[in-house]
C-alpha positions in Angstrom: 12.9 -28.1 7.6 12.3 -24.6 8.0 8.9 -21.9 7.6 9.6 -19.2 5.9 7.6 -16.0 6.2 6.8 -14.4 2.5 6.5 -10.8 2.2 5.5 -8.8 -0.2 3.7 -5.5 -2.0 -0.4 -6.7 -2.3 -0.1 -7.1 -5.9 -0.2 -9.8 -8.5 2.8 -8.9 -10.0 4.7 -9.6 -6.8 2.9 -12.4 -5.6 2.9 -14.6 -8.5 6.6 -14.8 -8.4 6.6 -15.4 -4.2 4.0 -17.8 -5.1 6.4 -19.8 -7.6 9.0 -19.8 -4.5 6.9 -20.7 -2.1 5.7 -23.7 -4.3 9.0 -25.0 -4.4 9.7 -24.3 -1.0 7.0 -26.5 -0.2 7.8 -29.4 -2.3 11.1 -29.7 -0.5 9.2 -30.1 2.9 9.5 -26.6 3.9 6.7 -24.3 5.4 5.7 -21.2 3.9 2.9 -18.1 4.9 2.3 -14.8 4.1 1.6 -12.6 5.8 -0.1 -9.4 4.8 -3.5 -7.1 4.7 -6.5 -9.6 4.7 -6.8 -8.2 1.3 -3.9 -10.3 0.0 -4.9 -13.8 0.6 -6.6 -13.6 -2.8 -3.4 -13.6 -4.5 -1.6 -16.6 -2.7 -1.4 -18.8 -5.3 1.3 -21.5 -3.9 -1.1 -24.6 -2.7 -0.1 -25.1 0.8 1.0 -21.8 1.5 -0.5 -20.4 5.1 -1.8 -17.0 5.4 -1.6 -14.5 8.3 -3.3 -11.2 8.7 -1.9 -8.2 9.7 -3.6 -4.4 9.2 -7.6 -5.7 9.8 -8.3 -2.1 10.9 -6.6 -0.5 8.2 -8.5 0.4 4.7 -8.7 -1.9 2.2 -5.6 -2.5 0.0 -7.9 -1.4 -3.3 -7.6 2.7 -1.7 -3.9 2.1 -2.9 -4.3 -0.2 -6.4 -6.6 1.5 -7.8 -5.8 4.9 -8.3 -2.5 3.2 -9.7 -3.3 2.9 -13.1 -3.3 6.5 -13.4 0.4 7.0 -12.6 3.1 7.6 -14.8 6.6 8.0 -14.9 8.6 8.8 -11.8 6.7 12.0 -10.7 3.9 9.2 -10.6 5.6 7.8 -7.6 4.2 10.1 -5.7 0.7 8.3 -5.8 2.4 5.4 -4.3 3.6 6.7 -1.0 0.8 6.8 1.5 0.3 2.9 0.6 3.9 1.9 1.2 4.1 4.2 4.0 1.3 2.5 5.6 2.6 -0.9 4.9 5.9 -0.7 6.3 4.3 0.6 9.5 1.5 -2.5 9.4 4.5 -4.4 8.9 6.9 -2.6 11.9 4.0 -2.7 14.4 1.8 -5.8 13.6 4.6 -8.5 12.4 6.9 -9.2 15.3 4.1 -10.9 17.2 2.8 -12.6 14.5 6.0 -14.1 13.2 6.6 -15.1 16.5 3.5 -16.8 17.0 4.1 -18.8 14.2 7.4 -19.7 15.2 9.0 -18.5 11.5 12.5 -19.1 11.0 13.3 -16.7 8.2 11.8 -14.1 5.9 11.7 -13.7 2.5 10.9 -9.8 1.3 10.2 -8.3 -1.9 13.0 -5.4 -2.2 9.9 -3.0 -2.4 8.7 -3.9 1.5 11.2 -2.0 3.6 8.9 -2.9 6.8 9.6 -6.9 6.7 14.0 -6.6 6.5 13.3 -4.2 9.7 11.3 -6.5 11.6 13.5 -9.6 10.5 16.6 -7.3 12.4 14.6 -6.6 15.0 13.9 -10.0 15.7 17.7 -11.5 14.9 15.4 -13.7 11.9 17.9 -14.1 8.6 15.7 -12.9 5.3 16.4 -12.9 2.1 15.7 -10.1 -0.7 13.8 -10.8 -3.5 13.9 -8.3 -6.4 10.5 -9.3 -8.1 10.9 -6.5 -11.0 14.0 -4.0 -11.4 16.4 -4.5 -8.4 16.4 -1.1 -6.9 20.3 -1.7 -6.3 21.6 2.0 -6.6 24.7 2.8 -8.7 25.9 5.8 -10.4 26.2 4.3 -13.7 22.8 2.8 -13.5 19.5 5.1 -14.0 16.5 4.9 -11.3 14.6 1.7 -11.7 11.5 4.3 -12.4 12.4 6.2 -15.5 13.1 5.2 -19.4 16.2 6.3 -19.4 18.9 4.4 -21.7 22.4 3.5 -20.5 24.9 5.9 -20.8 28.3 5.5 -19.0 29.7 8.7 -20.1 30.2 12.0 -18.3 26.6 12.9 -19.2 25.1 10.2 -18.5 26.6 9.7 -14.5 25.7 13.4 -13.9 22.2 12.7 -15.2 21.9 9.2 -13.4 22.9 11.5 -10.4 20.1 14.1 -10.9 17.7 11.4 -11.1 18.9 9.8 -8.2 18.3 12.8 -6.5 15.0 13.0 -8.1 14.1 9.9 -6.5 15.4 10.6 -2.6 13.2 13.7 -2.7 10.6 11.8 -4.0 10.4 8.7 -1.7 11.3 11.0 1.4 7.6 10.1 2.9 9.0 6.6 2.7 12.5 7.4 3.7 11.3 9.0 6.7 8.5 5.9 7.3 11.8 3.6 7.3 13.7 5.9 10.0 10.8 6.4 11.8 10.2 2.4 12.8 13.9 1.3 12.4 14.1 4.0 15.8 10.7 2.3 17.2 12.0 -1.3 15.9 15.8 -0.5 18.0 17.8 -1.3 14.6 20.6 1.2 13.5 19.4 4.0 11.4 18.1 3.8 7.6 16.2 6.1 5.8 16.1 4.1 1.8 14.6 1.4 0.6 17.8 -0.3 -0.1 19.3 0.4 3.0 16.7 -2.6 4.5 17.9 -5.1 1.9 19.5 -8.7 3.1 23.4 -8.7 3.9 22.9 -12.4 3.5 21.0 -12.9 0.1 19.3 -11.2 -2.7 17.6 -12.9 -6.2 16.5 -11.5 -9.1 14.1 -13.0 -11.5 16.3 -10.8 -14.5 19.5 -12.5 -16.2 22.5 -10.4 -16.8 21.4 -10.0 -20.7 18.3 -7.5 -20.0 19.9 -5.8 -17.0 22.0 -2.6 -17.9 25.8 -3.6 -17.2 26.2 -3.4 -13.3 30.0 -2.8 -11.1 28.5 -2.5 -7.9 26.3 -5.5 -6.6 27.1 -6.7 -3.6 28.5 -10.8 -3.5 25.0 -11.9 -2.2 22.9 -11.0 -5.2 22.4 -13.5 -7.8 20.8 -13.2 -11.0 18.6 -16.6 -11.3 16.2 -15.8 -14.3 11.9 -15.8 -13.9 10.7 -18.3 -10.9 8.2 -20.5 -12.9 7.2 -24.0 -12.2 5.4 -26.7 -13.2 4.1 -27.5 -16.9 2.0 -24.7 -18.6 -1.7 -25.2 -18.1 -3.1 -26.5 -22.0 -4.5 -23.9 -24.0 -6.1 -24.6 -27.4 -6.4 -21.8 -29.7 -10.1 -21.9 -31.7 -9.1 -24.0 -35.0 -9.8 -22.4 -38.3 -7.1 -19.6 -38.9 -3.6 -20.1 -39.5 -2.5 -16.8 -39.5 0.6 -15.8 -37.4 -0.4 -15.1 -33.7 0.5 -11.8 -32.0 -0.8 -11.5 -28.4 -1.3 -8.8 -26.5 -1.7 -8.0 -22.6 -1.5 -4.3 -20.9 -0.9 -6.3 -17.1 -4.0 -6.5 -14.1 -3.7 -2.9 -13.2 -3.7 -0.9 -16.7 -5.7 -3.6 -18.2 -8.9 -1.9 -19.2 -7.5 0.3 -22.0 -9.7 -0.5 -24.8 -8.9 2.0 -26.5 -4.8 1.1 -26.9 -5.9 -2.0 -27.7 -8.0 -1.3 -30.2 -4.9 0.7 -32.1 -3.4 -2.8 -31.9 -6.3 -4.8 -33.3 -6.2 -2.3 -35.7 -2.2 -2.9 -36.9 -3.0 -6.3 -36.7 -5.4 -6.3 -38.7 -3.9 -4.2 -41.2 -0.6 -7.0 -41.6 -2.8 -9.9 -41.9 -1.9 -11.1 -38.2 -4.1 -12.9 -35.5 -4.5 -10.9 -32.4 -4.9 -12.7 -28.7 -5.5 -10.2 -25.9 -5.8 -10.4 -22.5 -7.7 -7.5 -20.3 -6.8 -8.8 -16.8 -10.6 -8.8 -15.5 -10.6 -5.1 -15.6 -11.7 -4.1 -19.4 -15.5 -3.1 -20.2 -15.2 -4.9 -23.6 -18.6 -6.2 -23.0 -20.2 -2.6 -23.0 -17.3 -1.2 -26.1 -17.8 -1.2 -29.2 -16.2 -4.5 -31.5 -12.8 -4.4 -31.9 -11.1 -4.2 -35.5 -10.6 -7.8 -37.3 -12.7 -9.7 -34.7 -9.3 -10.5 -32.3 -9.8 -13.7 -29.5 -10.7 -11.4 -26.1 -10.1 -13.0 -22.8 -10.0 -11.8 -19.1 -7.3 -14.0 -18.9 -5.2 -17.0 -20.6 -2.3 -19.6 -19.4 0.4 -17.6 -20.8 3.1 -19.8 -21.2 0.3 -21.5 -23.4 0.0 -19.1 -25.4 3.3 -17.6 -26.1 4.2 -21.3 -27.1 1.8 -20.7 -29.9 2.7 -16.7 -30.6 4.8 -14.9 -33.5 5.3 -11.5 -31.3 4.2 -10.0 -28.0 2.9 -6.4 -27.6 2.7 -5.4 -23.8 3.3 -2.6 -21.7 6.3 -3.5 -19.7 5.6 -5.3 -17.2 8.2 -7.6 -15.8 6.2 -10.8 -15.5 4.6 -10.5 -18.5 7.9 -9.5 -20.4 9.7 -12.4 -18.8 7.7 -15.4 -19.9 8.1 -14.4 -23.8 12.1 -14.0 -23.6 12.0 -17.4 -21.8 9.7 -18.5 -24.9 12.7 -16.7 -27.1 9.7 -14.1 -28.2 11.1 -10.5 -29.6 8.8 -7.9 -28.0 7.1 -4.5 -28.8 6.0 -2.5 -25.7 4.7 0.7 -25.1 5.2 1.4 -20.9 2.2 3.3 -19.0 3.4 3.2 -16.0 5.5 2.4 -12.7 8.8 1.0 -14.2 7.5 -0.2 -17.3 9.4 2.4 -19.1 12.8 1.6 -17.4 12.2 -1.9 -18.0 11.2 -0.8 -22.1 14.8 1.3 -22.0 16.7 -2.6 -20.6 14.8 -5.0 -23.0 15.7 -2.2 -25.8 19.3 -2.1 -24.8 19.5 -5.8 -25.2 17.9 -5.8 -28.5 14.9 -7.6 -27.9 11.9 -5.0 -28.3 10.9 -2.1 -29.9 9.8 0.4 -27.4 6.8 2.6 -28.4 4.9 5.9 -27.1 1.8 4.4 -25.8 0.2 7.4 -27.5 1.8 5.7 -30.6 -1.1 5.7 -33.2 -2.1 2.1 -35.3 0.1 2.9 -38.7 3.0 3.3 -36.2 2.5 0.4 -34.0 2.1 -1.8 -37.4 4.9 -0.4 -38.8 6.7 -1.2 -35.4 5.4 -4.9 -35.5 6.3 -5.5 -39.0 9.4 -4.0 -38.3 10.6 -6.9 -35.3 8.5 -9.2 -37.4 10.9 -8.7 -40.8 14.5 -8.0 -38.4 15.7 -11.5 -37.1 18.3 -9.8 -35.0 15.1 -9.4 -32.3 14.5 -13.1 -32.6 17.8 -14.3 -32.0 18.5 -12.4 -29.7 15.2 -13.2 -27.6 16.5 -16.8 -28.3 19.8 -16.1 -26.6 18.2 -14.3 -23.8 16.0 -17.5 -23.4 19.2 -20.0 -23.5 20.8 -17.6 -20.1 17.7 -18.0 -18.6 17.4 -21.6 -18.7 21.0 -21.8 -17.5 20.8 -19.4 -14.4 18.3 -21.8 -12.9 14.9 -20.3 -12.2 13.4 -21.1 -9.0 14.4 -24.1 -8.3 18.3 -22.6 -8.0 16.7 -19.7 -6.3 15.7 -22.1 -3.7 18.9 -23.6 -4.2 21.1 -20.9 -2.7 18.2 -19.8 0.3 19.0 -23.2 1.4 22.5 -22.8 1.3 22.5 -19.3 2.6 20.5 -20.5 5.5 22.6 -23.7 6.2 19.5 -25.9 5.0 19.5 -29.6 3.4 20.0 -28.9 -0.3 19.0 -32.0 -2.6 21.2 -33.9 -4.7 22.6 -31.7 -7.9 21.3 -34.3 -10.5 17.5 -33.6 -9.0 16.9 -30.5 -8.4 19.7 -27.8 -9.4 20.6 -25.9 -12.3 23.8 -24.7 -13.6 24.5 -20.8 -13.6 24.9 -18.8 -16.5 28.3 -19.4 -18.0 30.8 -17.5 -16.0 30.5 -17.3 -12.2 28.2 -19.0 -10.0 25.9 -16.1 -9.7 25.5 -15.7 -13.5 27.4 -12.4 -13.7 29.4 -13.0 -16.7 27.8 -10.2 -19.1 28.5 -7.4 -16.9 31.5 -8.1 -14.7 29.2 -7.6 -11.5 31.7 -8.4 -8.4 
């Protein structure tokens, strides 16, 4: 059996998903840790997982998160870079010895930690890329994984897909030139973009084919396996006494606390007769704000698989995990993105047919006219339906561990017990878009 070393950005929204693989790596006898600021052991969520600090001098991980939910769009990226900068230096300077001393075998990285596929070349370790949200997989036909942009394969479109691309390099150059800068000190050939540090052996991705924009160029080691969930959904009950459809509504853990967006929901809802769930991630000061229109079920958090088992329609903001667990519930969607790469996600899951994307600055007649609108269409449902049918079939985690274990040479377990079948088409899913 092997340990594996998980690596990824200090954030929920990566580590639940490493957190899913790491659970399964377990359960087939395998070791897993993270390793990371001592900031991040909070968000280890696999039981049995190991944790190992790096970074104890640096400042704490919240100098980084928090000023996040003020960023928008890609010029917003800028507010990222010191953080990543300083991580993929932690990462080049504090790892090596710490991977050693725990005698890891191989790494699995989050496509957004440059610093982790450096040190697994420096120190001949195979790794495997995970892309938790968008792959950042460049292609000309293919916008930046941080703007709204739809897909456009004409002339146009490539020459803006360019620009943007552009747009990006200059924008990610503190990065870019973080990533040269220890590749030199680290004695591994020369890179200077995220995706020049991603794995030559593997990459996953929890999206399907279906909510991706149709891809030409990705590489025979990346697989589309669908959202890395497992395990039943914790029981939820909903208070008895109203039977009125249920809408529910979460903004993420980062952008949680806008009461005021969701009080434009409460108020749609309210005005179509629907029962509104929300979530405010921990971070809301609904205790201090003033009642929300048509007295809606407020929580900090819920199970949400739950929930969504019990919902009509999701409002959210975009966020890959929580946009995932409703299509794999066959749930239509309507977001409005705030930030990060909600809004290219929006521009995917609109191509596909399965949301209606809003402004966020969207006021309450539009966002119930938006709801009712999804509600009425059952083009959104069906094809949420059909988006949740390729999921199931391109395996989840458990083939996601599947083909780790076979890229690594590893025992795999008997098909019958533990493997799922790939979308139809190849064995990597890739039917929809002709991926080679």
């Amino acid at each position: 059996m092997a340990h594996f070393a998980m690596i990824g950005p200090p954030l929920r929204g990566h580590y639940k998903p490493l957190s899913h693989l790491a659970r399964e790596l377990i359960a087939r006898g395998h070791q897993a840790t993270f390793i990371h600021h001592p900031d991040a052991a909070a968000l280890v969520e696999a039981e049995g997982a190991a944790f190992e600090p790096i970074g104890r001098k640096a400042p704490p991980v919240s100098r980084w998160t928090l000023p996040m939910a003020r960023i928008r769009g890609i010029v917003g990226l800028g507010g990222m870079m010191d953080g990543m900068v300083r991580f993929t230096t932690m990462f080049a300077r504090e790892a090596p010895d710490v991977l050693r001393r725990i005698d890891a075998d191989a790494l699995i990285v989050d496509q957004l930690e440059a610093g982790g596929g450096l040190v697994a070349e420096h120190l001949g370790l195979p790794f495997v890329s995970v892309a938790d949200t968008l792959p950042i997989n460049r292609e000309e036909g293919i916008p930046p994984p941080y703007v709204g942009w739809g897909y456009d394969p004409s002339a146009r479109g490539l020459s803006r897909n360019r620009g943007g691309w552009r747009v990006t390099d200059l924008l990610l150059r503190k990065v870019g030139r973080a990533i040269a800068r220890n590749a030199e000190m680290l004695g591994v050939p020369p890179r200077s973009r995220l995706e020049d540090c991603l794995s030559p052996l593997l990459q996953l991705s929890q999206m399907v084919p279906a909510i991706d924009f149709p891809r030409r160029e990705l590489p025979p080691s990346f697989h589309y396996t669908g959202p890395f969930r497992r395990g039943a959904p914790e029981p939820f009950a909903l208070p008895p006494g109203d039977e009125r459809p249920l809408l529910f509504c979460s903004l993420g853990t980062l952008q949680g606390s806008r009461v005021n967006l969701f009080r434009k929901v409460a108020q749609a809802c309210a005005r179509l007769d629907l029962r509104l769930l929300l979530t405010h991630g921990g971070l809301g000061h609904f205790d201090s704000a003033a009642p929300l229109p048509g007295n809606p079920l407020v929580y900090d958090w819920v199970p949400q698989e739950s929930v969504l088992e019990q919902s009509d329609l999701v409002v959210c903001h975009g966020g890959i995990n929580t946009v995932l667990e409703p299509l794999a519930a066959g749930l239509p969607m309507v977001l409005m993105p705030l930030a990060f790469e909600q809004s290219a996600i929006a521009a995917r899951l609109e191509h596909a047919g399965v949301a209606r994307v809003l402004s966020h600055r969207a006021s309450a007649r539009r966002i119930a006219d938006a709801i009712a609108e999804v509600r009425a269409d059952p083009a959104f449902r069906q094809r949420a339906r059909a988006v949740a049918e390729q999921m199931r079939a391109a395996g989840g985690v458990r083939r996601a561990v599947d083909l780790i274990e076979q890229a690594l040479g590893l025992c795999v377990p008997p098909a019958g017990a533990t493997t799922a079948h790939a979308a139809q088409g190849d064995a990597r899913g890739d039917n929809r878009n002709g991926s080679s």
